[in-house]
BATIDREN-139956 format. One record per residue (C-alpha): x, y, z; residue number from 1. Coordinates in steps of 0.1 Angstrom, whole numbers. Example, Ala and Ser with C-alpha at 12.3 -4.5 7.8 and 13.67 -1.06 7.14 Angstrom:
% BATIDREN-139956
- xx;yy;zz;num
- 123;-45;78;1 $
- 137;-11;71;2 $
END
This chain:
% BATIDREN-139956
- xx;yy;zz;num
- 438;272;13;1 $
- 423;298;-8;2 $
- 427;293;-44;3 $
- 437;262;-46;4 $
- 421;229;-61;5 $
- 417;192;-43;6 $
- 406;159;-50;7 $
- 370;161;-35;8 $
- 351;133;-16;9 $
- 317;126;-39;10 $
- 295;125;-6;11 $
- 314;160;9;12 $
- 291;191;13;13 $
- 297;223;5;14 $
- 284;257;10;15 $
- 284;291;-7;16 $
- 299;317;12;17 $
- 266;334;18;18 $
- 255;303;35;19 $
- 283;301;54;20 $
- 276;334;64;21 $
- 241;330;73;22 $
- 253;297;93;23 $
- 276;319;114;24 $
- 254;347;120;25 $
- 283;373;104;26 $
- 281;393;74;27 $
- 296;378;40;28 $
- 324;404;43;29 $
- 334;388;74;30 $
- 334;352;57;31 $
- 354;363;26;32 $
- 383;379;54;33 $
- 384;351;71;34 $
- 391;328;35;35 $
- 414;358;25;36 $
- 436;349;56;37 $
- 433;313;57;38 $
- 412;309;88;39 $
- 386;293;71;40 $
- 394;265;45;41 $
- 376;276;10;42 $
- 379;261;-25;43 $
- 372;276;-57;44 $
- 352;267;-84;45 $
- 358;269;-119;46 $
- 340;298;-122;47 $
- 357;317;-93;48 $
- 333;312;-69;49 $
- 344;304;-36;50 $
- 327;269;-15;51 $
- 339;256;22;52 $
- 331;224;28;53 $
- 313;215;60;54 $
- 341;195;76;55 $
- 366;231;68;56 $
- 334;245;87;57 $
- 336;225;118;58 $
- 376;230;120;59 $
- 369;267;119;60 $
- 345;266;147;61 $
- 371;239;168;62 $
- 400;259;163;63 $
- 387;292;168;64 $
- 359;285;196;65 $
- 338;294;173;66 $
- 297;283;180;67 $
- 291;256;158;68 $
- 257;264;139;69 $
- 223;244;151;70 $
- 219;228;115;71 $
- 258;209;124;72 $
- 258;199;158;73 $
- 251;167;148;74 $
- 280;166;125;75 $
- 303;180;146;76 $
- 293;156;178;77 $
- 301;127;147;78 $
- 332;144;139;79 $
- 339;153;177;80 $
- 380;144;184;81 $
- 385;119;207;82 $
- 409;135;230;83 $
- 397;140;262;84 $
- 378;175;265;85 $
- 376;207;289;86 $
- 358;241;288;87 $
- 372;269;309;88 $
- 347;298;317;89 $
- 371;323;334;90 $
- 368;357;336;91 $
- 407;366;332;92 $
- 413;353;298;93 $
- 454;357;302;94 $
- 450;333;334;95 $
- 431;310;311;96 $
- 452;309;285;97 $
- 477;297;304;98 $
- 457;272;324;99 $
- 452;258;284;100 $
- 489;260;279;101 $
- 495;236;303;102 $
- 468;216;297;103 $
- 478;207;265;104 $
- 514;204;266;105 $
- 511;170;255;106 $
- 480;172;226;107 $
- 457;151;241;108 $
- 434;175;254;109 $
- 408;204;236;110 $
- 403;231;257;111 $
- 376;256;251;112 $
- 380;290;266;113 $
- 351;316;271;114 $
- 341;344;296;115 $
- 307;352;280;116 $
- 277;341;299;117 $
- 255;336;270;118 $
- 280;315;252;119 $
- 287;291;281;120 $
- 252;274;276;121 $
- 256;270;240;122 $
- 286;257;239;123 $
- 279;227;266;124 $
- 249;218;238;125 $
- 267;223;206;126 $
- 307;205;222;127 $
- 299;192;256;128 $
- 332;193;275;129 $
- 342;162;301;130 $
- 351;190;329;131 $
- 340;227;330;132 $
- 364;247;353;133 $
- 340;278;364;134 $
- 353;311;378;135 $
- 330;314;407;136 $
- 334;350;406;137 $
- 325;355;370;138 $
- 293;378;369;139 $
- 262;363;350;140 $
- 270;330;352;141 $
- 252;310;384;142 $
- 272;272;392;143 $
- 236;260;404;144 $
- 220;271;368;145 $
- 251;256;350;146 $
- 250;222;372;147 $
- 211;221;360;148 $
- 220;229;323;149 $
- 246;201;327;150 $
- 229;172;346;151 $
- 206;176;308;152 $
- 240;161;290;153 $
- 253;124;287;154 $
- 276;118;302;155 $
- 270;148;328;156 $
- 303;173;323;157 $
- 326;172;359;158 $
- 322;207;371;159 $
- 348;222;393;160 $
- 345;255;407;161 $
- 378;283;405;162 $
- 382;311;432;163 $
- 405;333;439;164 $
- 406;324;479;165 $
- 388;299;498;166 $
- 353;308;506;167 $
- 324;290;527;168 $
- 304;293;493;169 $
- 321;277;473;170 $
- 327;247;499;171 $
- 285;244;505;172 $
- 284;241;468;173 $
- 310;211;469;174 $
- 286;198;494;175 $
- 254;199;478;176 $
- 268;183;447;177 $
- 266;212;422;178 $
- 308;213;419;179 $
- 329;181;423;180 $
- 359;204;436;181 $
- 371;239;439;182 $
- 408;254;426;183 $
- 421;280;443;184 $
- 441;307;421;185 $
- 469;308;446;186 $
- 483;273;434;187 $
- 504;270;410;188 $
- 492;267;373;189 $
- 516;235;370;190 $
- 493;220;400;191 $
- 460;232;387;192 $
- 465;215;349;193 $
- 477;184;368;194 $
- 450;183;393;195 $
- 424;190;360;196 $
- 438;166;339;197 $
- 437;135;366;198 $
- 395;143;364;199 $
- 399;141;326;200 $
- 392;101;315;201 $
- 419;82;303;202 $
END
């Protein structure tokens, strides 16, 4: 928390808040909020000066699907949890959310959630997920670009396509291999989670 002292690892690394900033790509206004409110875990120094440490870094960008910075992914990937991992580009967020909060009834499972084309590539780099559910009907983002992008990754991520009712497209993508399966909004969220979950690895 903000403000308060700890027993510091020698080998941790810290950063200023302007780094942190520059890491993030936000302004240091945004970095100093974000200590203020406890998102972000920052220290102090004797002098008042505020330093996160690059593991509070990493939790930020975890537990706020955050981008994690170029200069970390290596750290993070080290630090990576090792409960089993899915991404969910959708482009209803509420039916997302609740896809999630099923999925992770019993804390076992991250799931990432995004509807931004130009973060879904990024974030498949920086935290490749085990399975990417992909709203077939999201605008900007192509299932045969996304299998490409993925089929670069070890292991390759399970991709299953979501649609809102069955279509002929989405079943010729099942066949030429881009998707491994397609969900259909019409079943139950209960059956969707469970049907995700049993492509998940043990």
């Amino acid at each position: 928390m903000t403000g308060t002292s700890s027993r510091r690892s020698p080998s941790a690394v810290y950063y200023t808040t302007h780094q942190v900033a520059k890491l993030l790509g936000v302004s240091l206004a945004t970095v100093v909020n974000w200590a203020k409110k406890g998102r972000i875990d920052a220290h102090r120094t004797p002098g008042g000066h505020r330093r996160i440490s690059r593991d509070s870094l990493l939790k930020f960008c975890r537990d706020f699907d955050y981008p994690v910075p170029p200069e970390l992914r290596a750290f993070a990937l080290a630090a990576a949890p090792t409960t089993a991992s899915l991404l969910i580009v959708h482009g209803d967020h509420a039916f997302a959310e609740l896809l999630r909060d099923y999925l992770v009834l019993d804390d076992d499972v991250s799931v990432g959630i995004t509807d931004r084309a130009l973060e879904v590539g990024f974030l498949l780099a920086s935290q490749p997920p085990q399975v990417l559910l992909l709203d077939l009907e999201l605008s900007g983002v192509r299932a045969t670009q996304l299998s490409e992008l993925a089929h670069r990754l070890d292991p390759v991520p399970l991709i299953v396509g979501c649609v809102t009712l069955d279509s002929a497209e989405a079943d010729e993508l099942v066949a030429d291999q881009t998707l491994v399966g397609v969900l259909t909004r019409t079943t139950p969220v209960a059956d969707l989670a469970r049907r995700l979950r049993a492509m998940l690895p043990v």
